[in-house]
N, CA, C and O atoms as a Tripos MOL2 file, in Angstrom:
@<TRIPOS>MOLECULE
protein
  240   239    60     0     0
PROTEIN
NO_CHARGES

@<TRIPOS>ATOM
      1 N          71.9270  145.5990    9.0520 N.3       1 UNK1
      2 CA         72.4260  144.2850    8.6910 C.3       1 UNK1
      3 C          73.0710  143.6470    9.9230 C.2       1 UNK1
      4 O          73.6670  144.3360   10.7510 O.2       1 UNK1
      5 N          72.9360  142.2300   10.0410 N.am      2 UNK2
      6 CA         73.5470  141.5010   11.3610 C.3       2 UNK2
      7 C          74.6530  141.3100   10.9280 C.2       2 UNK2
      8 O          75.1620  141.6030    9.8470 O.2       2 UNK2
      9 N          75.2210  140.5450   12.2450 N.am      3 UNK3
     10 CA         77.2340  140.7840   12.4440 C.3       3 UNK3
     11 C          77.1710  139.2960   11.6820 C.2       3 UNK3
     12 O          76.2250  138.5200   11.5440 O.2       3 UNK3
     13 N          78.4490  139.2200   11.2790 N.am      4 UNK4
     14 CA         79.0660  137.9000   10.0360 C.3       4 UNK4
     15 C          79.0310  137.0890   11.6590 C.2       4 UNK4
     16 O          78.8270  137.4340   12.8230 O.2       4 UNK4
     17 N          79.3130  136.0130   11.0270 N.am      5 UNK5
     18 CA         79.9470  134.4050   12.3330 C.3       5 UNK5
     19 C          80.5280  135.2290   13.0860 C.2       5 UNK5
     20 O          79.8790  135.7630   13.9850 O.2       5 UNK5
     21 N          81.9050  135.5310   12.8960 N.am      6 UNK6
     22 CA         82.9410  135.5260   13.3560 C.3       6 UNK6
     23 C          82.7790  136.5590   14.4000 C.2       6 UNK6
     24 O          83.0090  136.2400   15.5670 O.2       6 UNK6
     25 N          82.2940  138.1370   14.0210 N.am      7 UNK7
     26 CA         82.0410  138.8590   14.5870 C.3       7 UNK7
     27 C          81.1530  139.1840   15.4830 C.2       7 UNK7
     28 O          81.2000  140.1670   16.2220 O.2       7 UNK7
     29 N          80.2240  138.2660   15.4290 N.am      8 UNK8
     30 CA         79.0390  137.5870   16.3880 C.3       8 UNK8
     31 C          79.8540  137.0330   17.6380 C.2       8 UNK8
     32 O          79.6230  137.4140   18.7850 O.2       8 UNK8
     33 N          80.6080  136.3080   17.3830 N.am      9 UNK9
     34 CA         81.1160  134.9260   18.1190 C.3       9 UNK9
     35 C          82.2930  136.1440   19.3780 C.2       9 UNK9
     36 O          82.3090  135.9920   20.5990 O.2       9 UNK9
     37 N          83.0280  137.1090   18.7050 N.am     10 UNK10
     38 CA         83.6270  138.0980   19.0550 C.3      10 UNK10
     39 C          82.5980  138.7350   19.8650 C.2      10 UNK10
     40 O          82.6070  138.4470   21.0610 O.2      10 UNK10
     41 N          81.9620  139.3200   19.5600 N.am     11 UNK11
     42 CA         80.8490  140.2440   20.3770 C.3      11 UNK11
     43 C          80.3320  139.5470   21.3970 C.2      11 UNK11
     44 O          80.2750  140.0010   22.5400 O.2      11 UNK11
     45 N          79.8860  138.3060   21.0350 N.am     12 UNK12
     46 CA         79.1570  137.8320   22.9650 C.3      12 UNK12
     47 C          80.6510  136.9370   23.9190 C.2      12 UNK12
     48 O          80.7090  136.5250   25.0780 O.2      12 UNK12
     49 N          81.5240  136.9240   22.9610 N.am     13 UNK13
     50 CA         82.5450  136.5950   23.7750 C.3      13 UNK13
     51 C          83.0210  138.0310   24.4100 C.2      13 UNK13
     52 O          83.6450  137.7800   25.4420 O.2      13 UNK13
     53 N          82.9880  138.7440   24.2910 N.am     14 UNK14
     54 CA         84.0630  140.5300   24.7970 C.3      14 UNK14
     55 C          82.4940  140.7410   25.8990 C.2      14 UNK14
     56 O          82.5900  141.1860   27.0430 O.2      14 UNK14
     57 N          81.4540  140.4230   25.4160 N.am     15 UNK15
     58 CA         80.2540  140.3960   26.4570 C.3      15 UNK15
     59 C          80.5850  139.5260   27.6980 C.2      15 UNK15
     60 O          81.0240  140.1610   28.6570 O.2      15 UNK15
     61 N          80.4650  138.3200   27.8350 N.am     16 UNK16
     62 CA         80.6530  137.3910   28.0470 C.3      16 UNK16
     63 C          81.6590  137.8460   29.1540 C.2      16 UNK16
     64 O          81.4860  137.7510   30.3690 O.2      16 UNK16
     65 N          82.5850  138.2850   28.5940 N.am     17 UNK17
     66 CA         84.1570  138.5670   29.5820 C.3      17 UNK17
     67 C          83.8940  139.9700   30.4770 C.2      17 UNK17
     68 O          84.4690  140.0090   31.5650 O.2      17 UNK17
     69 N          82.9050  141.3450   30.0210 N.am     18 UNK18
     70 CA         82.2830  142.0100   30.5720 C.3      18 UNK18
     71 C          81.3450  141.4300   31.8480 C.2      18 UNK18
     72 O          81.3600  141.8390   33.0090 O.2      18 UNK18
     73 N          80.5760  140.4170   31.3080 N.am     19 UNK19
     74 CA         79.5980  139.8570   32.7250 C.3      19 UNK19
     75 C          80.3510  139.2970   33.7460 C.2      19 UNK19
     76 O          80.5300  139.6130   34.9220 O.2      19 UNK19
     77 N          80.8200  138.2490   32.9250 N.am     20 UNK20
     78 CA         81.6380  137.5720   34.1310 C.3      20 UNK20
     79 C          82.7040  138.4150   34.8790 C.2      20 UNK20
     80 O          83.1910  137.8140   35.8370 O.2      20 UNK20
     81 N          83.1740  139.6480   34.6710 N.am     21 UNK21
     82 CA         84.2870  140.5260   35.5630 C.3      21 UNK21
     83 C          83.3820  141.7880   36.3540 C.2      21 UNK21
     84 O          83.7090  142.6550   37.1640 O.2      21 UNK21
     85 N          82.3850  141.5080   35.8420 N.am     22 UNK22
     86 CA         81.0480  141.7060   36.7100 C.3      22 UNK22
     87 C          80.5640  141.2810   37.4980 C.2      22 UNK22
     88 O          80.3540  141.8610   38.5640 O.2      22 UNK22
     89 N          80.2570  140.2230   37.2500 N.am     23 UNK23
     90 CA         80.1090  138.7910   38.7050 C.3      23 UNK23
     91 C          80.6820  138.7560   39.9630 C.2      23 UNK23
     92 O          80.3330  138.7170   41.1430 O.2      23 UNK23
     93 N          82.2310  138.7990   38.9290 N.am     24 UNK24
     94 CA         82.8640  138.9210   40.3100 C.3      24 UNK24
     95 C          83.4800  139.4970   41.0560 C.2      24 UNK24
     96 O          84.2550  138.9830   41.8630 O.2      24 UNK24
     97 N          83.1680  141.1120   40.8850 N.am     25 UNK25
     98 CA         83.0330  142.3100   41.2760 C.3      25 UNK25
     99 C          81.5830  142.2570   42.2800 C.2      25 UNK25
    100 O          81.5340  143.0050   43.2570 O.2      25 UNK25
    101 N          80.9900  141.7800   42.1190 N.am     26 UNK26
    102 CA         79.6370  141.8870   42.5700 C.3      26 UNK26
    103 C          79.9630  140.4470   43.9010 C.2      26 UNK26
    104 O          79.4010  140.4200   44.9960 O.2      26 UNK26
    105 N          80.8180  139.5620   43.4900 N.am     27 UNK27
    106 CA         80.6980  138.5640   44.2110 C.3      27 UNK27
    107 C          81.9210  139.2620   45.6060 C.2      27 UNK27
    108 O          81.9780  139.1530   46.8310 O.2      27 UNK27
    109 N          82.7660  139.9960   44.5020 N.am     28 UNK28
    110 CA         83.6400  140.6270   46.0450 C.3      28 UNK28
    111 C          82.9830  141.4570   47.1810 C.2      28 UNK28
    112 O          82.9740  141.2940   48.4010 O.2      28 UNK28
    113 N          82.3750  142.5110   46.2820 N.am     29 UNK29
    114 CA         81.4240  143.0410   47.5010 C.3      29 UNK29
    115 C          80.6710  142.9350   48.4800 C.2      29 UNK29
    116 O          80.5580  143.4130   49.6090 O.2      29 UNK29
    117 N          80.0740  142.0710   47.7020 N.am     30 UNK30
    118 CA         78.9600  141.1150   48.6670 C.3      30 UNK30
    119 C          79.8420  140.7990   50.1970 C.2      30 UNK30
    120 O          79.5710  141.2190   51.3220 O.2      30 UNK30
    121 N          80.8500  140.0030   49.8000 N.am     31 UNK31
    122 CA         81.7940  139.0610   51.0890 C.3      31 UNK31
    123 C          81.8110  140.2210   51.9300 C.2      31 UNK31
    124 O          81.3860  140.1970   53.0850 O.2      31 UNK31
    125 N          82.6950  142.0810   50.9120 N.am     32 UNK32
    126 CA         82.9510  142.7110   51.8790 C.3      32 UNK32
    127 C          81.9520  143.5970   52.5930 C.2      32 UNK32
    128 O          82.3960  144.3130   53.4910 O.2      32 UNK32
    129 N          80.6960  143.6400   52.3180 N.am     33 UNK33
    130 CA         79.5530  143.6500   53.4790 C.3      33 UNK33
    131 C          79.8430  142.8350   54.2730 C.2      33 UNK33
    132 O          80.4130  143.2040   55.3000 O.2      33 UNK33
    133 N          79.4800  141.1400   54.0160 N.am     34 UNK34
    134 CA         79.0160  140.7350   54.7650 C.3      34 UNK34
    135 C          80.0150  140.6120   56.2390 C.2      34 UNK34
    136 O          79.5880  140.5120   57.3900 O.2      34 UNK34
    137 N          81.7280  140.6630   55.7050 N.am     35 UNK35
    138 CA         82.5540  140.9930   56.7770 C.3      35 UNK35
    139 C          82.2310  142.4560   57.7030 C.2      35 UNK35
    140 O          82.3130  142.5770   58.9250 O.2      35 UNK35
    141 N          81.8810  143.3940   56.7930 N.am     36 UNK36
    142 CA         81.2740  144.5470   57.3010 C.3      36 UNK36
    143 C          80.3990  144.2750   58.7020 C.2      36 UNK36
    144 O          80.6100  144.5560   59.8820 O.2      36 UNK36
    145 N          79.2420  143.5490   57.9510 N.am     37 UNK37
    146 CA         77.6710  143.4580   59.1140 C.3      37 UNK37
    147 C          78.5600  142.4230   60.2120 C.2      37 UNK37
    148 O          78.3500  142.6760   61.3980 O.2      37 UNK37
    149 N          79.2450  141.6190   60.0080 N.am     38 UNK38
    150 CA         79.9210  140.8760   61.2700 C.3      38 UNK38
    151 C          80.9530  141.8420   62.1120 C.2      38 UNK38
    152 O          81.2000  141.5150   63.2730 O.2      38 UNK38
    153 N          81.4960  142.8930   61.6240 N.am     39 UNK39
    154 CA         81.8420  143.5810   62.7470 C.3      39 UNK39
    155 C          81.2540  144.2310   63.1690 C.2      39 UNK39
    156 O          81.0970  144.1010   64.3830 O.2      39 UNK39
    157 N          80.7510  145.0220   62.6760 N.am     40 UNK40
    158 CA         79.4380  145.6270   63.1160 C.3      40 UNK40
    159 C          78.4190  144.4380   64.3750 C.2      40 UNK40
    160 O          78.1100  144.8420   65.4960 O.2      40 UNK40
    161 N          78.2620  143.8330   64.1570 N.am     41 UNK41
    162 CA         77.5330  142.7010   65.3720 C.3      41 UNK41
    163 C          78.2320  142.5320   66.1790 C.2      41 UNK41
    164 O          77.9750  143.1000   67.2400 O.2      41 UNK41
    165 N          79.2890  141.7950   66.1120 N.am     42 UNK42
    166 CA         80.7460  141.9330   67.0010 C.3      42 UNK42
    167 C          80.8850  143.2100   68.0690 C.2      42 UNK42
    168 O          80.7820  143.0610   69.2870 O.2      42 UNK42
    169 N          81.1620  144.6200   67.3470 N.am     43 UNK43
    170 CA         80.5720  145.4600   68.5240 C.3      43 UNK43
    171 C          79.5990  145.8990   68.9390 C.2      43 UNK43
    172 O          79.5930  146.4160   70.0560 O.2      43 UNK43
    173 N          78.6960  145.8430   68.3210 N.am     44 UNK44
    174 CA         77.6650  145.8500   69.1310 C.3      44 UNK44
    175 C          77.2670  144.9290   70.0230 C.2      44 UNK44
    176 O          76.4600  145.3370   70.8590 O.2      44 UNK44
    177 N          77.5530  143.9560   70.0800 N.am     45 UNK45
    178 CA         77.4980  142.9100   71.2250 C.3      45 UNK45
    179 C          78.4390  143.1920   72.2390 C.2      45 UNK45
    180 O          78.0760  143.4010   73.3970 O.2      45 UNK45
    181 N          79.5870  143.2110   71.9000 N.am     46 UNK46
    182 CA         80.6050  144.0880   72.9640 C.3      46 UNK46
    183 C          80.1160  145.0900   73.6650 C.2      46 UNK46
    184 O          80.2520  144.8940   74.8730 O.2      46 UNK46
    185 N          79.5300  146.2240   73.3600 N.am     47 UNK47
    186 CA         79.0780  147.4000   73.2470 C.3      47 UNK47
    187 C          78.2660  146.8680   75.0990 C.2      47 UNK47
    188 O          78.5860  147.0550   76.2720 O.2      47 UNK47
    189 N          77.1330  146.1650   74.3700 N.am     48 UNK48
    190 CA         75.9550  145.6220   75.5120 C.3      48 UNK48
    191 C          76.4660  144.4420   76.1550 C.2      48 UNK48
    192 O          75.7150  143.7740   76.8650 O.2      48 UNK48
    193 N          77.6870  144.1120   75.9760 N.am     49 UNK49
    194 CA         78.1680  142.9560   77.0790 C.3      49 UNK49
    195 C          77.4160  141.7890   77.2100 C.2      49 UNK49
    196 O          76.9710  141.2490   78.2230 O.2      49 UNK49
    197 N          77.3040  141.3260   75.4400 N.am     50 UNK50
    198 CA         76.7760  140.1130   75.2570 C.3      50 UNK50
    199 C          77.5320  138.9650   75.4550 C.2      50 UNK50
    200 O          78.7240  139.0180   75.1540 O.2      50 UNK50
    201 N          76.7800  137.3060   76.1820 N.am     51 UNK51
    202 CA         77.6330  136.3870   76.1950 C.3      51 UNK51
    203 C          77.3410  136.0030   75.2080 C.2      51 UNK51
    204 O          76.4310  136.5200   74.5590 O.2      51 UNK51
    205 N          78.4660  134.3210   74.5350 N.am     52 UNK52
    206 CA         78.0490  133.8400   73.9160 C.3      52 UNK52
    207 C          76.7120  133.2140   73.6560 C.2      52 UNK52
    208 O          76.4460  132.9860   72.4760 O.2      52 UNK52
    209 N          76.0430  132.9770   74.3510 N.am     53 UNK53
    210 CA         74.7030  131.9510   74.4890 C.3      53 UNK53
    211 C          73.8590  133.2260   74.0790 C.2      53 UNK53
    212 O          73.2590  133.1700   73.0060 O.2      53 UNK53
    213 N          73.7620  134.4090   74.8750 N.am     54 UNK54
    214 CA         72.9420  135.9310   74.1260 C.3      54 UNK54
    215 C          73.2900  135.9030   72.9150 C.2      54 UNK54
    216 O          72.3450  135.8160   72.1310 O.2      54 UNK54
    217 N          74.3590  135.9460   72.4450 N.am     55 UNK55
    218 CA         74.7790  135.9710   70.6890 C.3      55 UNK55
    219 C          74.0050  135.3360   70.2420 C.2      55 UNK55
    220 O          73.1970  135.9740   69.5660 O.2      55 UNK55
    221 N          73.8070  134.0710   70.3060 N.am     56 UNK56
    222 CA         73.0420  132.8620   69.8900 C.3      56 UNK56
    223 C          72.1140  133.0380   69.9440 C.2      56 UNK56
    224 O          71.6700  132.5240   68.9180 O.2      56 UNK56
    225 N          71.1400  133.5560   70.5870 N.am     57 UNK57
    226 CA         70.0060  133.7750   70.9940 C.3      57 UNK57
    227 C          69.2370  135.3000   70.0220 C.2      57 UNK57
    228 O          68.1360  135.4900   69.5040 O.2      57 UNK57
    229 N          70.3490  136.0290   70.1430 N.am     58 UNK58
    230 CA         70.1110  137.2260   69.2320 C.3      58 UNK58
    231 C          70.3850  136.9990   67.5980 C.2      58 UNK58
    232 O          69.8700  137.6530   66.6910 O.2      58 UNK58
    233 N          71.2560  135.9870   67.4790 N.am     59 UNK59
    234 CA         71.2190  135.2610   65.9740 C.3      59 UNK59
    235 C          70.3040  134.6110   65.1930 C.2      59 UNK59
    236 O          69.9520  134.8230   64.0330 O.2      59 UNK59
    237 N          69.9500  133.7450   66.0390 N.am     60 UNK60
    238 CA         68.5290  132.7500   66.1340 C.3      60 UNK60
    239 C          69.0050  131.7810   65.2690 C.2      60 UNK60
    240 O          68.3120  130.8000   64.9990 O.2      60 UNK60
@<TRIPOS>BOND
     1     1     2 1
     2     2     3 1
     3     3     4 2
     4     3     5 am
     5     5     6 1
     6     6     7 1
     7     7     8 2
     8     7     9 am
     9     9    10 1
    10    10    11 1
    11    11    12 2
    12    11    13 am
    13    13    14 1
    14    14    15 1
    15    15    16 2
    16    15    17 am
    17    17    18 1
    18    18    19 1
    19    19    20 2
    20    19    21 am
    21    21    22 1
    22    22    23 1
    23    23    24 2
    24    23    25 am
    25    25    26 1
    26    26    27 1
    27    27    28 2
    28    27    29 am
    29    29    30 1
    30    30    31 1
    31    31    32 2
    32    31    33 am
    33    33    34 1
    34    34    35 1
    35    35    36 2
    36    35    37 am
    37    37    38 1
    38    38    39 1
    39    39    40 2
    40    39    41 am
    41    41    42 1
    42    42    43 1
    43    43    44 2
    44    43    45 am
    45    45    46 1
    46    46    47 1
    47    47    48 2
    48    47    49 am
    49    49    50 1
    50    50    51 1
    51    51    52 2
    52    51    53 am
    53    53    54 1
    54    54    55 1
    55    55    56 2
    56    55    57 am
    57    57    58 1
    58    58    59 1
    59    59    60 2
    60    59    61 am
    61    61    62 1
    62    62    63 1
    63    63    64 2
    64    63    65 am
    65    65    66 1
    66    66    67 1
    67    67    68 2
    68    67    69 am
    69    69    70 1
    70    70    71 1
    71    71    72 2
    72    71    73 am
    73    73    74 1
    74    74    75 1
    75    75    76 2
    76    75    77 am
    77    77    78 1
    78    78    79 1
    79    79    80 2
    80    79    81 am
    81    81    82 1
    82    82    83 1
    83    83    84 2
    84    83    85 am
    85    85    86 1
    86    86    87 1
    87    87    88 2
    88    87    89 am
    89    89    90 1
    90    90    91 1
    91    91    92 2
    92    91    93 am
    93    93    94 1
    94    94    95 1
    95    95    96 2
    96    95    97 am
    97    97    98 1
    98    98    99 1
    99    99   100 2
   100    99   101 am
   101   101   102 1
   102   102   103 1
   103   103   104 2
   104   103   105 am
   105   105   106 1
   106   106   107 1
   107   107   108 2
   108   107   109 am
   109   109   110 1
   110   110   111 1
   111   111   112 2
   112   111   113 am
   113   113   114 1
   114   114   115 1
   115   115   116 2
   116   115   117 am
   117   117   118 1
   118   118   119 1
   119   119   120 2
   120   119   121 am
   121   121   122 1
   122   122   123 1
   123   123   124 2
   124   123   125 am
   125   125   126 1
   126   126   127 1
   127   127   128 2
   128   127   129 am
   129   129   130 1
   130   130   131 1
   131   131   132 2
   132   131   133 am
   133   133   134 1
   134   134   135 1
   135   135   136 2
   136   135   137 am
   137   137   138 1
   138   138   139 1
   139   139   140 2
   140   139   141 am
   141   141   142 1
   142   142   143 1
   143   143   144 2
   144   143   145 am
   145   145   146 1
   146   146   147 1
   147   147   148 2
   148   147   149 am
   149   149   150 1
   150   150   151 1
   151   151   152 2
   152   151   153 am
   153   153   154 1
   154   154   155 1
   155   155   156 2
   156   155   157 am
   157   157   158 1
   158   158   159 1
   159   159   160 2
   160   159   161 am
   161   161   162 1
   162   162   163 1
   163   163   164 2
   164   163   165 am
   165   165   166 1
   166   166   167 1
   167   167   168 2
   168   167   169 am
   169   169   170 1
   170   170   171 1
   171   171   172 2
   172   171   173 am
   173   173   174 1
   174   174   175 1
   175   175   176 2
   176   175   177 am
   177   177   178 1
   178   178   179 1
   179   179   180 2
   180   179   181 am
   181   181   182 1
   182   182   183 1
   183   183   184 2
   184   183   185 am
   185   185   186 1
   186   186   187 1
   187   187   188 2
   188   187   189 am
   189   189   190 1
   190   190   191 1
   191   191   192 2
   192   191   193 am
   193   193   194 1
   194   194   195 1
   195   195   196 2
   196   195   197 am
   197   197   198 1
   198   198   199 1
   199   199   200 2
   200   199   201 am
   201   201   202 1
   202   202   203 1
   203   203   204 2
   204   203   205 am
   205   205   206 1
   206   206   207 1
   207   207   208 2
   208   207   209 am
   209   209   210 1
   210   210   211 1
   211   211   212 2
   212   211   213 am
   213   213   214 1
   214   214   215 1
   215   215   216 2
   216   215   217 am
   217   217   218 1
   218   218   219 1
   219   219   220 2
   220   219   221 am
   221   221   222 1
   222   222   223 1
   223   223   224 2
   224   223   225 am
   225   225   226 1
   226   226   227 1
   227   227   228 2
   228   227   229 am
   229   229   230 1
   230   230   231 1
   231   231   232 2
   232   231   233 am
   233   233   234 1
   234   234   235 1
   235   235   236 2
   236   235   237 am
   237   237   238 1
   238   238   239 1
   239   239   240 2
@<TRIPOS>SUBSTRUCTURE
     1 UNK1         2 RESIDUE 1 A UNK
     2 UNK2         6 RESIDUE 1 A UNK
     3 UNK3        10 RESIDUE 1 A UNK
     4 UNK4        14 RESIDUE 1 A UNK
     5 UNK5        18 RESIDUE 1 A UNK
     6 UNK6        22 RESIDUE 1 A UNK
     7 UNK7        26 RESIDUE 1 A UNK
     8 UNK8        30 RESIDUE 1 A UNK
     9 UNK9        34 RESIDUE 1 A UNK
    10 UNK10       38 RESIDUE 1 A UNK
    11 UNK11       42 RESIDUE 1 A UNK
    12 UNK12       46 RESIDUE 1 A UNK
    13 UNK13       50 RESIDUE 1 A UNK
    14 UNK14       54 RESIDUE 1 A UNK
    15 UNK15       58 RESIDUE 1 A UNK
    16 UNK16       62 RESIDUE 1 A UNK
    17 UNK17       66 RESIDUE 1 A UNK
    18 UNK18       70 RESIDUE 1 A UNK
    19 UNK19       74 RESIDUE 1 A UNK
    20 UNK20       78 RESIDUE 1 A UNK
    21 UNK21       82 RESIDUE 1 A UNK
    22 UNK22       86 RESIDUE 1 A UNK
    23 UNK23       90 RESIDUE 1 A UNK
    24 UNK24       94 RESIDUE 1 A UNK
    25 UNK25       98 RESIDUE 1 A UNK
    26 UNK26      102 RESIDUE 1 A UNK
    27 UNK27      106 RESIDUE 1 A UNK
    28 UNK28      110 RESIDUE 1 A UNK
    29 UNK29      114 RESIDUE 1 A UNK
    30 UNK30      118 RESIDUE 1 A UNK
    31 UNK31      122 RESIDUE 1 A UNK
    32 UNK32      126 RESIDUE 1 A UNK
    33 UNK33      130 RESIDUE 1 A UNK
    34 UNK34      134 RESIDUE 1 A UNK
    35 UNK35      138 RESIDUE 1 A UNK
    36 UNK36      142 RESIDUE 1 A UNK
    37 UNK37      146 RESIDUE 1 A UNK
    38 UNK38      150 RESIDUE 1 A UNK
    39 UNK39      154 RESIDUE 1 A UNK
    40 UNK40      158 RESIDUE 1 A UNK
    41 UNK41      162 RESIDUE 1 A UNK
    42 UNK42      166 RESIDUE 1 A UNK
    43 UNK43      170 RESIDUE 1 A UNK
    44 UNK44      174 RESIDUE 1 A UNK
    45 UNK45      178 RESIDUE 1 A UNK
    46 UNK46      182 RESIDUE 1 A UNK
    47 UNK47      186 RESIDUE 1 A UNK
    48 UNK48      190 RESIDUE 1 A UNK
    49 UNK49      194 RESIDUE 1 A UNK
    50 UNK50      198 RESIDUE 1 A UNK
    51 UNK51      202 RESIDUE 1 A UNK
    52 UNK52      206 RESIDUE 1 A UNK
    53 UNK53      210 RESIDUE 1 A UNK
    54 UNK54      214 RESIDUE 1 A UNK
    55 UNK55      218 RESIDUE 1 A UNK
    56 UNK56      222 RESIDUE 1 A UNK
    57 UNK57      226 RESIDUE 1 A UNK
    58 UNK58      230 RESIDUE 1 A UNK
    59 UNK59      234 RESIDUE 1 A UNK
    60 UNK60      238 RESIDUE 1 A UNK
């Protein structure tokens, strides 16, 4: 048997609040790669004694 109104309305809302604290769990991570792969480039450019204009060039 399916859920009454109310308990429907309950269920994709407690869903709902599951995805979205999902999201943005998923949306934090993301940033903290992508701060990750920028230090990571950062020394490695250091590393090989890149100038700015090489950066640029190796960025494209």
């Amino acid at each position: 048997m399916g859920l009454s109104g109310g308990a429907n309305a309950r269920a994709v809302s407690e869903i709902m609040t599951e995805y979205l604290a999902a999201v943005g769990a998923a949306g934090r991570v993301e940033r903290e790669i992508a701060e990750a792969d920028r230090e990571i480039d950062a020394r490695v450019y250091a590393l090989y004694g890149l100038y700015a204009e090489e950066i640029r060039v190796v960025e494209g």
